[in-house]
N, CA, C and O of each residue as an XYZ file, in Angstrom:
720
protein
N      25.241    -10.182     -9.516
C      25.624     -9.137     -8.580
C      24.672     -7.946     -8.683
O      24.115     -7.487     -7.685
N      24.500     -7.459     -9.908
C      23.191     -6.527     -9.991
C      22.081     -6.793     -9.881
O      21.192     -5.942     -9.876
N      21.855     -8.263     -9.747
C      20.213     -8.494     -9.183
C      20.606     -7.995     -7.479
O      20.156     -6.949     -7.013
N      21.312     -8.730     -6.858
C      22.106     -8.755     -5.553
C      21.199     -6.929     -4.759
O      20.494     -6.638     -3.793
N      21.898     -6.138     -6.051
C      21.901     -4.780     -5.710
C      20.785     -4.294     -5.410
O      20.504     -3.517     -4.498
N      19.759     -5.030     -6.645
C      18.652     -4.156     -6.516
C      17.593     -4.665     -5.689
O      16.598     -3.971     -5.479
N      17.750     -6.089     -5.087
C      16.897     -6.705     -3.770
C      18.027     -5.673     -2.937
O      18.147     -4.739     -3.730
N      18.709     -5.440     -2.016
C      19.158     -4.697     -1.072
C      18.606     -3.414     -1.531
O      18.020     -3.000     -0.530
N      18.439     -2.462     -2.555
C      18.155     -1.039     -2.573
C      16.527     -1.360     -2.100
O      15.980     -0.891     -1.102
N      15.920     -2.291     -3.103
C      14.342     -2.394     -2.605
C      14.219     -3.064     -1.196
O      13.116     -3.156     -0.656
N      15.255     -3.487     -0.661
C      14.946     -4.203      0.988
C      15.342     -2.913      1.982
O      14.988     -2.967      3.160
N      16.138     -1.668      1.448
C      16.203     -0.461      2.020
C      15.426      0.486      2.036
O      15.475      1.442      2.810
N      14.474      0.255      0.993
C      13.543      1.420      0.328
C      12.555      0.757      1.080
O      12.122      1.556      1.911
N      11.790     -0.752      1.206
C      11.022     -1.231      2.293
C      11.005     -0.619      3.527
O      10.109      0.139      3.899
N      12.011     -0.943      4.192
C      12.018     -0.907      5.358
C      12.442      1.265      5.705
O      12.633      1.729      6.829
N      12.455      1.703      5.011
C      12.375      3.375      4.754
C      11.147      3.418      4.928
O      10.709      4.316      5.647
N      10.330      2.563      4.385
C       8.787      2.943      4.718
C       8.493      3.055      5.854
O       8.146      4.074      6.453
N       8.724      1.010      6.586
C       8.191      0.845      7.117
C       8.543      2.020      8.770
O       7.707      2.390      9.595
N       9.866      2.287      8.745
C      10.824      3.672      9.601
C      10.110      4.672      9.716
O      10.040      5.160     10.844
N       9.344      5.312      8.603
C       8.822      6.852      8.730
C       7.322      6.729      8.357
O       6.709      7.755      8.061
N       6.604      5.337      8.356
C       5.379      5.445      8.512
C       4.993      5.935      7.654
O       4.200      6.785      8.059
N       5.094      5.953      5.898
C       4.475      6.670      4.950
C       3.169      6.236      4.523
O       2.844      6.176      3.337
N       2.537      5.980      5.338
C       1.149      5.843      4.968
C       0.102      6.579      5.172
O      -0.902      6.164      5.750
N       0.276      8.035      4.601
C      -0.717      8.888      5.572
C      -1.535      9.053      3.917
O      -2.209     10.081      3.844
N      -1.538      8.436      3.016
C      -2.501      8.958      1.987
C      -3.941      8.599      2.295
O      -4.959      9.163      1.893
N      -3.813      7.487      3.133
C      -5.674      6.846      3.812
C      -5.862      7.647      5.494
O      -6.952      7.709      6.062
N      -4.639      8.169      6.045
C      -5.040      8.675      7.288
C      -6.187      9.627      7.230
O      -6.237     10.688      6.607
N      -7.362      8.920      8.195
C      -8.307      9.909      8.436
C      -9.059     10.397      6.945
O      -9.807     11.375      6.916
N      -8.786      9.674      5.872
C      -9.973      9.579      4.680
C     -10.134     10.818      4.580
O     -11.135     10.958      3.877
N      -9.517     12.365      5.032
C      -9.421     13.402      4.676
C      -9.619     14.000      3.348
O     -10.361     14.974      3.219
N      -8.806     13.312      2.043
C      -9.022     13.891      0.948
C      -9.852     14.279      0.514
O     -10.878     14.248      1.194
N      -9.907     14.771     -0.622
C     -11.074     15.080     -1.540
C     -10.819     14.222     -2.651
O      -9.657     14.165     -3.051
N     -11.255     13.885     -2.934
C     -11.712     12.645     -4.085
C     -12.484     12.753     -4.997
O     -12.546     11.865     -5.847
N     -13.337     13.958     -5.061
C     -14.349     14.340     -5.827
C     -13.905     14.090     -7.575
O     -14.791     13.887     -8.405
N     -12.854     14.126     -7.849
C     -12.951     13.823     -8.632
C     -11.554     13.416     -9.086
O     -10.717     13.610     -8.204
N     -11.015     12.849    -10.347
C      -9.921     12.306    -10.521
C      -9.181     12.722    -11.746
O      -8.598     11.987    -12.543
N      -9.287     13.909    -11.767
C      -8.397     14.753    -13.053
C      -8.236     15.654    -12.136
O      -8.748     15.797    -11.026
N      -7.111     16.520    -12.996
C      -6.557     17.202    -12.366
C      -6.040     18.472    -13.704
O      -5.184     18.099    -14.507
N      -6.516     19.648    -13.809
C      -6.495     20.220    -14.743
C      -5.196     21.653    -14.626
O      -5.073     22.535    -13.777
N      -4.463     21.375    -15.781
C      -3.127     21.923    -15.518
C      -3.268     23.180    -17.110
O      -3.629     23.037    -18.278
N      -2.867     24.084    -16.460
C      -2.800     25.288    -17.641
C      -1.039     25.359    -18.017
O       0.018     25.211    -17.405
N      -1.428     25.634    -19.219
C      -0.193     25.442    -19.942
C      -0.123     26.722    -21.378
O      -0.575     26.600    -22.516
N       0.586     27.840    -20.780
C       0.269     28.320    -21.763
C      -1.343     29.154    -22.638
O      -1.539     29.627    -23.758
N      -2.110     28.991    -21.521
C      -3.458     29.644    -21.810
C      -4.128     28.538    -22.117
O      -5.318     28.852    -22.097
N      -3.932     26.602    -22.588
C      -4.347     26.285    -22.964
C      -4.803     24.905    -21.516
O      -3.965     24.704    -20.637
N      -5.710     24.382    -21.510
C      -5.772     23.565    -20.439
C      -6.041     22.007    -21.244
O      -6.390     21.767    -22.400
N      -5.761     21.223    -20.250
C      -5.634     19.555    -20.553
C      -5.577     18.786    -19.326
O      -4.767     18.958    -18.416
N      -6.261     18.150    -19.363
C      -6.684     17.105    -18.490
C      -5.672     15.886    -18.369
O      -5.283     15.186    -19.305
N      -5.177     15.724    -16.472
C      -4.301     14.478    -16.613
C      -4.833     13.698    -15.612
O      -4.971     13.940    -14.413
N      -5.195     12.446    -16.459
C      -5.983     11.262    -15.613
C      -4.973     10.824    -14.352
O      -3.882     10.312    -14.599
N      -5.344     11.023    -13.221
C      -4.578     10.157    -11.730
C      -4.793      8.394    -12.138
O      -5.854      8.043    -12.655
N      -4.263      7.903    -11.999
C      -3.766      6.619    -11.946
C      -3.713      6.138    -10.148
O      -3.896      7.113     -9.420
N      -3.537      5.068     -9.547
C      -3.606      4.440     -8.491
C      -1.762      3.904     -8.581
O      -1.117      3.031     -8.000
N      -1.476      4.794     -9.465
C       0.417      4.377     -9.071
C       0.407      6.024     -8.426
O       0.977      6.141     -7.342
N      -0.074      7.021     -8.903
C      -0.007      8.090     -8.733
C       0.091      8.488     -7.009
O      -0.514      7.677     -6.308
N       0.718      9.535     -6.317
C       0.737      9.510     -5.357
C      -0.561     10.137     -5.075
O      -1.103      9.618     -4.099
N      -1.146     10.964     -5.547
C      -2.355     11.399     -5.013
C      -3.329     11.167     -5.829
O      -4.202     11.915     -6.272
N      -2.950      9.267     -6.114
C      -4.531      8.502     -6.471
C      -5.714      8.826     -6.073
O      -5.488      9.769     -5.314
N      -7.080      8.619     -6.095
C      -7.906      8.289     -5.875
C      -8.414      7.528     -5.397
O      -8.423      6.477     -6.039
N      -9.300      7.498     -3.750
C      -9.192      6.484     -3.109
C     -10.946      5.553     -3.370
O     -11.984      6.143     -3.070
N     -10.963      4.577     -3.758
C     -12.089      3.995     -3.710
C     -13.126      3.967     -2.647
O     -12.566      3.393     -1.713
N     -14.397      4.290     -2.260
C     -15.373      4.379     -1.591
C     -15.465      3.390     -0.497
O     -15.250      2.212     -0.784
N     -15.666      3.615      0.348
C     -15.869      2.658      1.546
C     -16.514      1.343      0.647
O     -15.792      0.382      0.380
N     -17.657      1.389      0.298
C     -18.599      0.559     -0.658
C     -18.088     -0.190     -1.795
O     -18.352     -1.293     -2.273
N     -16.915      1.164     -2.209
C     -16.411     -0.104     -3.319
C     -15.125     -1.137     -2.889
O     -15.131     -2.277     -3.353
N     -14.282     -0.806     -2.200
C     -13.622     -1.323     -1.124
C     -13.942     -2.798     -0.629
O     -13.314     -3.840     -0.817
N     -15.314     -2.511      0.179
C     -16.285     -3.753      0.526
C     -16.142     -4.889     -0.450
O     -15.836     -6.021     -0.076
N     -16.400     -4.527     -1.884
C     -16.612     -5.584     -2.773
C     -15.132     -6.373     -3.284
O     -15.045     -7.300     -4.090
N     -14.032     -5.690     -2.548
C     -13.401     -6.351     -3.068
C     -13.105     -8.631     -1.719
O     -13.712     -9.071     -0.743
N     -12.159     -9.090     -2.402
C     -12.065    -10.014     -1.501
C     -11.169    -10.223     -1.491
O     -10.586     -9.535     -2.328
N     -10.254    -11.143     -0.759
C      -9.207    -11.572     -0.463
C      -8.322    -12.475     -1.814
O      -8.817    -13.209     -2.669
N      -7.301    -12.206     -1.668
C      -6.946    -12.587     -2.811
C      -7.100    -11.527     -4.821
O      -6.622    -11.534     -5.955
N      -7.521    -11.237     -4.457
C      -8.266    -10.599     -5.548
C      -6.845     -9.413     -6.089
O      -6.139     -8.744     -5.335
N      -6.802     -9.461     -7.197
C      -5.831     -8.554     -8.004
C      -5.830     -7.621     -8.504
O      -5.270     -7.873     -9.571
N      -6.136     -6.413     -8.495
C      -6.391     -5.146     -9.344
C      -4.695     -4.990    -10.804
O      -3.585     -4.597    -10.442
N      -4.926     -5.288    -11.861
C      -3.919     -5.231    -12.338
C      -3.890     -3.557    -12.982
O      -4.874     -2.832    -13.129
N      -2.067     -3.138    -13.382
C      -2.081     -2.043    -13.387
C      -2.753     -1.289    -14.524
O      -3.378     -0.233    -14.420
N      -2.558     -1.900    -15.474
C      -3.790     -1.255    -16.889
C      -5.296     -1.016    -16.582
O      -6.110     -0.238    -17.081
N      -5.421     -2.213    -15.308
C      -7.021     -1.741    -14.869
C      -7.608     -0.410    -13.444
O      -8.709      0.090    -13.215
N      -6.371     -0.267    -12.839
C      -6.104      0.086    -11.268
C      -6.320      1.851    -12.053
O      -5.781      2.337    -13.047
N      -7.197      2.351    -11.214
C      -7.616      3.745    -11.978
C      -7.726      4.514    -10.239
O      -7.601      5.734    -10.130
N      -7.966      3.627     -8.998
C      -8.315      3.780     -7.842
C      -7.802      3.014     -6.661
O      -7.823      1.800     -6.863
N      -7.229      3.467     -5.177
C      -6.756      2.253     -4.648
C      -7.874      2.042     -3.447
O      -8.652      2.835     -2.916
N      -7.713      1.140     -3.320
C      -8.716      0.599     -2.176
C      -8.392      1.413     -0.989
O      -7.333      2.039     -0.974
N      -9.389      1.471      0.225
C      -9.992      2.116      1.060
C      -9.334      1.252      2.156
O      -9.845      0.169      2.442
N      -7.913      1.807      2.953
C      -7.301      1.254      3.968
C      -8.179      0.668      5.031
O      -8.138     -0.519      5.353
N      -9.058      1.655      5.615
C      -9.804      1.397      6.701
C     -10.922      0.696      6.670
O     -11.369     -0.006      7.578
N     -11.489      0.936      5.358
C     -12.821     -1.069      4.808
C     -11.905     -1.743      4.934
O     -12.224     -2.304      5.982
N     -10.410     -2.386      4.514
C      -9.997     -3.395      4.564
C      -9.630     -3.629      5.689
O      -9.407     -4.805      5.976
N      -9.438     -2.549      6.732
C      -8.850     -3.524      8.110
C      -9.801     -3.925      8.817
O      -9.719     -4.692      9.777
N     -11.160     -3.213      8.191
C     -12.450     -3.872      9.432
C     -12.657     -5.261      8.851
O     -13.341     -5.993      9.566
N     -12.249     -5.747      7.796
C     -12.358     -7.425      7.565
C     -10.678     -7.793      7.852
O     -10.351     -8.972      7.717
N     -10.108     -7.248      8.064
C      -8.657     -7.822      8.817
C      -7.763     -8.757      7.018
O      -7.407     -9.909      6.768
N      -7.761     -7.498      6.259
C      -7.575     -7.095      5.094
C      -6.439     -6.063      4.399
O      -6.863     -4.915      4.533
N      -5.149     -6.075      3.708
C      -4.790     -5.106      3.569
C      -4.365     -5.301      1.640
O      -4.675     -6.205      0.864
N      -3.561     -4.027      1.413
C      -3.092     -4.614      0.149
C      -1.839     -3.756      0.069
O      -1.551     -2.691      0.614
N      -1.189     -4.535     -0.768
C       0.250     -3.946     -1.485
C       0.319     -4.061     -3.075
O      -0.354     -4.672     -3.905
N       1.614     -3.063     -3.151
C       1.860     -2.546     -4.624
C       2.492     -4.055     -5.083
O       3.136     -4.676     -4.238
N       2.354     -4.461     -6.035
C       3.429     -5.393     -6.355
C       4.312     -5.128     -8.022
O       3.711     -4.898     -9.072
N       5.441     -5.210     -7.917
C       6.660     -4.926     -8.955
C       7.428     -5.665     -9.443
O       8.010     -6.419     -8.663
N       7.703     -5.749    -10.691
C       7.998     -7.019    -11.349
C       9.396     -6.201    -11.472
O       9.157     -5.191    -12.133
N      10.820     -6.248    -11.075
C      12.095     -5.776    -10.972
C      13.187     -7.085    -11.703
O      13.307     -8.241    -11.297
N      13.921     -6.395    -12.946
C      14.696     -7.383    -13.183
C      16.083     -6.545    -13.233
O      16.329     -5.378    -12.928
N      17.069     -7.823    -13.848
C      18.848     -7.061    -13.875
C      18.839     -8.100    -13.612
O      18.208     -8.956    -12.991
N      20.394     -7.790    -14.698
C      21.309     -9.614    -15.017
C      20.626    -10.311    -15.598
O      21.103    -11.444    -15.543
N      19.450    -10.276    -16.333
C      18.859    -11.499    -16.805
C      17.825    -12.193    -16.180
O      17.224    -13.122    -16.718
N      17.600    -11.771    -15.060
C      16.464    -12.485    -14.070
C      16.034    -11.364    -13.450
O      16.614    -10.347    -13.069
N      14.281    -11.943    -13.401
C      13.967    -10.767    -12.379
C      13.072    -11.343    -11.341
O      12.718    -12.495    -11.593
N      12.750    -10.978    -10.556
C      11.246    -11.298     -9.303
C      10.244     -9.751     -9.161
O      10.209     -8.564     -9.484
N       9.684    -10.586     -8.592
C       8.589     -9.887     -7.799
C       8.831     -9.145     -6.461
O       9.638     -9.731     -5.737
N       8.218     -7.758     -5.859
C       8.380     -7.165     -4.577
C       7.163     -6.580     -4.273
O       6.473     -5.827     -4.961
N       6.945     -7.108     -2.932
C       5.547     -6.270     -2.709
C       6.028     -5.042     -2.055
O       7.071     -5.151     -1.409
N       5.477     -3.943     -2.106
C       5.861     -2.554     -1.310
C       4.505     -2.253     -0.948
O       3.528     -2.705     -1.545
N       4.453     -1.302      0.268
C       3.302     -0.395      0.408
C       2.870      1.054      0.345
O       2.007      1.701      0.938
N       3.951      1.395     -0.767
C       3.664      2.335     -1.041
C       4.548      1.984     -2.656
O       5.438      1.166     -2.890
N       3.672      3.252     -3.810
C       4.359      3.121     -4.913
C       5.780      4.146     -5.013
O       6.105      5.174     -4.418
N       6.566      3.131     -6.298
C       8.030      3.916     -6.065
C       8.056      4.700     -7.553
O       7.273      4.569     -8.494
N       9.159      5.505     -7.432
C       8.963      6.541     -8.396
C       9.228      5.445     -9.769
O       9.294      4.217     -9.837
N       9.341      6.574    -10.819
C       8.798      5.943    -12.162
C      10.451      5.748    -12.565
O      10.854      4.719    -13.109
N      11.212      6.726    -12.265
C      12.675      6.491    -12.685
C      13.625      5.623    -12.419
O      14.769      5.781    -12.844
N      13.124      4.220    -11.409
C      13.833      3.356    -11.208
C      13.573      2.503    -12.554
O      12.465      1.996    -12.732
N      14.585      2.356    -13.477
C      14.037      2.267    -14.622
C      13.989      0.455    -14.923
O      13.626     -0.021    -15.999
N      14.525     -0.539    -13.483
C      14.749     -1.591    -14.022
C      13.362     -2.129    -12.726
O      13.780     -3.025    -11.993
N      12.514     -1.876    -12.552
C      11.096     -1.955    -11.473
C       9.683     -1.091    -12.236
O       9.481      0.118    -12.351
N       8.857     -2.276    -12.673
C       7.666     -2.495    -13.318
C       6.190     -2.056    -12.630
O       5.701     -3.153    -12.358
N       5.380     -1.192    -12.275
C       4.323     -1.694    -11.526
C       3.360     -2.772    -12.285
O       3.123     -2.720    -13.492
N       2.779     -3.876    -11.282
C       2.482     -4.799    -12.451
C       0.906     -4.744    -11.596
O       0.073     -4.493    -12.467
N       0.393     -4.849    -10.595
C      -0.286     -5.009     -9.588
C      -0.708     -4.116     -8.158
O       0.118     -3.383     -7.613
N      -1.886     -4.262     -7.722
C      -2.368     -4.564     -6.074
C      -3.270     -5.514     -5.989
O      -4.391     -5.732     -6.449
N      -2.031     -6.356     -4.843
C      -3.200     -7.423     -4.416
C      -3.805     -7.017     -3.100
O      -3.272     -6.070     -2.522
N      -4.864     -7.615     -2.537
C      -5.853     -8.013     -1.457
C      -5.568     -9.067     -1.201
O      -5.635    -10.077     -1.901
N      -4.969     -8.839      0.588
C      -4.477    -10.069      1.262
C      -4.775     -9.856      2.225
O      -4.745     -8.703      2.654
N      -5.259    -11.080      3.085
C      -5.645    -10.883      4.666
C      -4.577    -11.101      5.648
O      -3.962    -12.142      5.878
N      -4.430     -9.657      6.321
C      -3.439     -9.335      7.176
C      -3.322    -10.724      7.870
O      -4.249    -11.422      8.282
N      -1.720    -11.026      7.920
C      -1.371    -12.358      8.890
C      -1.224    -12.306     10.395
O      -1.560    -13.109     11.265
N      -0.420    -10.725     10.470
C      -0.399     -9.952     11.815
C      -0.460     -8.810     12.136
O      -0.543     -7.841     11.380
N      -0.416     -8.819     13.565
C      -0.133     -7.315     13.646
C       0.552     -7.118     15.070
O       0.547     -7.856     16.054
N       1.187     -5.787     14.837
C       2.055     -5.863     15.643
C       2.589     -4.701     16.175
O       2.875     -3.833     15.351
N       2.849     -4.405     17.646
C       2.683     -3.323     18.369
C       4.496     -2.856     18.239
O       5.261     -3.552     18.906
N       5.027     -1.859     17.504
C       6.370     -1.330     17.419
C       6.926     -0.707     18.779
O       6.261     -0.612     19.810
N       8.546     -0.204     18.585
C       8.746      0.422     19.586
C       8.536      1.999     19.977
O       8.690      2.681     20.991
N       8.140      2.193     18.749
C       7.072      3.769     18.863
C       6.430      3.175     18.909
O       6.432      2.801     17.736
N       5.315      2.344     19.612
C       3.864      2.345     19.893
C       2.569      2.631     19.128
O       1.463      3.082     19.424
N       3.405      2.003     17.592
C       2.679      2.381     16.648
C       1.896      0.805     16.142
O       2.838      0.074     15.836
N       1.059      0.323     16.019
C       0.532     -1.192     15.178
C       0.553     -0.937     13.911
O       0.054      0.012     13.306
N       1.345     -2.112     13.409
C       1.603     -2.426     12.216
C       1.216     -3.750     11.646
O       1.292     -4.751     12.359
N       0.817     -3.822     10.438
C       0.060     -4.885      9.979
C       1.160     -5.284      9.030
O       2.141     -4.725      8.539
N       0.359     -7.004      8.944
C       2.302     -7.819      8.147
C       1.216     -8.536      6.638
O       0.229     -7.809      6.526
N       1.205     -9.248      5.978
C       0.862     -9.996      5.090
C       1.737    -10.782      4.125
O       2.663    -10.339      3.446
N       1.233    -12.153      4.193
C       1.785    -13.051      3.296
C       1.921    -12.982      2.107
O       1.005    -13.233      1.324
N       3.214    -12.591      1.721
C       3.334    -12.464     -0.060
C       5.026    -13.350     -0.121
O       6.177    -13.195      0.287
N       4.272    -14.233     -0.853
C       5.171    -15.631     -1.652
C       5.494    -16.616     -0.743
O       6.107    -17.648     -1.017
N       4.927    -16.175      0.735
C       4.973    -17.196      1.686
C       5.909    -16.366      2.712
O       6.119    -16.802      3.844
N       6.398    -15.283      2.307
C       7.202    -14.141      3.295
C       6.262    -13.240      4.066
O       5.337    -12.740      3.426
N       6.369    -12.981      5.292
C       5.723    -11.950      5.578
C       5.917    -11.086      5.471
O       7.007    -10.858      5.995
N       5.156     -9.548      4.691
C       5.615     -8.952      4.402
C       4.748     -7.570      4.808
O       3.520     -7.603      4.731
N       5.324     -6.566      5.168
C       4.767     -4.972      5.806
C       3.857     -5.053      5.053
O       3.799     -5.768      4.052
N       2.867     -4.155      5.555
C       1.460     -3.848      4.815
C       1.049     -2.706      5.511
O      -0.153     -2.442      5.524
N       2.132     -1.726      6.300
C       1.574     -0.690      6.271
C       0.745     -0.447      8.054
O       0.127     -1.332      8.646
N       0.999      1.061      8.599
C       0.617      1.256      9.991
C      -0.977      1.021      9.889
O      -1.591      1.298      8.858
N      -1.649      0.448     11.126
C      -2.598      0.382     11.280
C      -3.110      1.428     11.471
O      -2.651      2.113     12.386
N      -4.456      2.032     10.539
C      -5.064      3.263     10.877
C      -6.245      4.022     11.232
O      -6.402      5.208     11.519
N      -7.320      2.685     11.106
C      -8.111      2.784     11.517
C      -8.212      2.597     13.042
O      -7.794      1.572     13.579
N      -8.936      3.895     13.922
C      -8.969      4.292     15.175
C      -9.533      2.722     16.100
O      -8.978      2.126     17.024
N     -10.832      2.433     15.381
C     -11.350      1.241     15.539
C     -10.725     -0.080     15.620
O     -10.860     -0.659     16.698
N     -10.115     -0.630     14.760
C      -8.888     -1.591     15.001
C      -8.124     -1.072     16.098
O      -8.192     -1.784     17.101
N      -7.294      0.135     16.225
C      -6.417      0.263     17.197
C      -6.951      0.449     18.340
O      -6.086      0.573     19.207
N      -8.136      0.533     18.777
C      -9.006      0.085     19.847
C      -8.488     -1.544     20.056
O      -7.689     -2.167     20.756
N      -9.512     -1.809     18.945
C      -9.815     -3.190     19.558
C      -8.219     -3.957     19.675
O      -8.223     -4.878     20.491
N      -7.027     -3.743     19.067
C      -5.911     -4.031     19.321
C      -5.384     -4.208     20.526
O      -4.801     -5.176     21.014
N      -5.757     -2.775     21.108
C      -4.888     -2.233     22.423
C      -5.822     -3.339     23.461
O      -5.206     -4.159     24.142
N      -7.340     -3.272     23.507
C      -7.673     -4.249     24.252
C      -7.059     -5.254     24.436
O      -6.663     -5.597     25.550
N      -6.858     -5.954     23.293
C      -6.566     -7.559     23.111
C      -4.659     -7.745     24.004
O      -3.960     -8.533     24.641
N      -4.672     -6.381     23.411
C      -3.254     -6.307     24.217
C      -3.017     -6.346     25.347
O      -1.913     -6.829     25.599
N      -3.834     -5.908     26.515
C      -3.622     -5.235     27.723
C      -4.542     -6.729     28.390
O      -4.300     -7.287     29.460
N      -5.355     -7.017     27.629
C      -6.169     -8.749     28.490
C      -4.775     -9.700     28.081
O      -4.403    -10.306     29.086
N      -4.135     -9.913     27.191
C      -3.027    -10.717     27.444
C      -1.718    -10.197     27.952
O      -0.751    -10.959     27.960
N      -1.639     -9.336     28.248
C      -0.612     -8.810     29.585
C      -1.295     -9.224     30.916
O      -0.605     -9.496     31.899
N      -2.778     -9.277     30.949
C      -3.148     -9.333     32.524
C      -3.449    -10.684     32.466
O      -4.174    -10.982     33.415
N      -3.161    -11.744     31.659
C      -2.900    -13.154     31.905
C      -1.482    -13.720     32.822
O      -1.305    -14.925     33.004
């Protein structure tokens, strides 16, 4: 029954995403990135706290380094210091998700999300991001495109499409198969 619970809280907390569109940490590649500490005074004394890629205001990997990654490919969380570059991955028709190893009762699974969840859900692991090639995509009833990907054979959100370029070439593809 408490596994029960915590697939419905994480199938609510999904689809919360996928509702309010929280993907604006790659919108428009705006950040600054320059660097990946973040220096906090404490008392007159200062200390350095390394950003992590669970962190909400990770560090986003370079167009270039992005490129090198491939499909399939795993960034695990002891190694993940940076997250990949939304908009390199959709120009190869590419996305990635968080993945979480969640147990209770004795058993646990796996959940992909696309965005990371706080640290205090204390029975949900970050274990992963994989690189998966978007399966679809798909025009909402806000008029927003959204990209889907195969994880465990489910399709699963991967997050609004945000590169301007894709949603070009989308809307084309859209409007020649309406005028069929």
């Amino acid at each position: 029954m408490k596994n029960e619970s915590l697939k419905i809280m994480l199938s609510v907390l999904a689809v919360g995403i996928l509702l309010t569109g929280c993907r604006s940490k790659n919108e428009g590649n705006d950040t600054d990135n320059s660097s990946d500490q973040t220096t906090e005074t404490d008392q007159n004394k200062e200390k350095n706290v390394t950003l992590t890629c669970e962190s909400i205001n990770a560090e986003i990997m370079s167009p270039e380094e992005t490129n090198a990654l491939t499909e399939g490919q795993i960034i695990k969380a002891e190694d993940c210091i940076k997250i990949p570059n939304e908009e390199a991955l959709e120009a190869r028709d590419l996305a990635f998700i968080y993945v979480y190893s969640c147990s209770g009762n004795g058993s646990s699974d796996e959940y992909a999300l696309t965005e990371t969840i706080e640290k205090n859900i204390s029975s949900c692991e970050f274990k992963r991001i994989e690189i998966l090639k978007v399966d679809n995509y798909f025009l909402t009833f806000e008029k927003t495109w959204v990209k889907t990907v195969l994880f465990k054979k489910d399709a699963v959100f991967a997050g609004n499409v945000i590169s301007k370029e894709k949603i070009q070439k989308l809307e084309n593809e859209h409007k020649q198969k309406a005028l069929k």
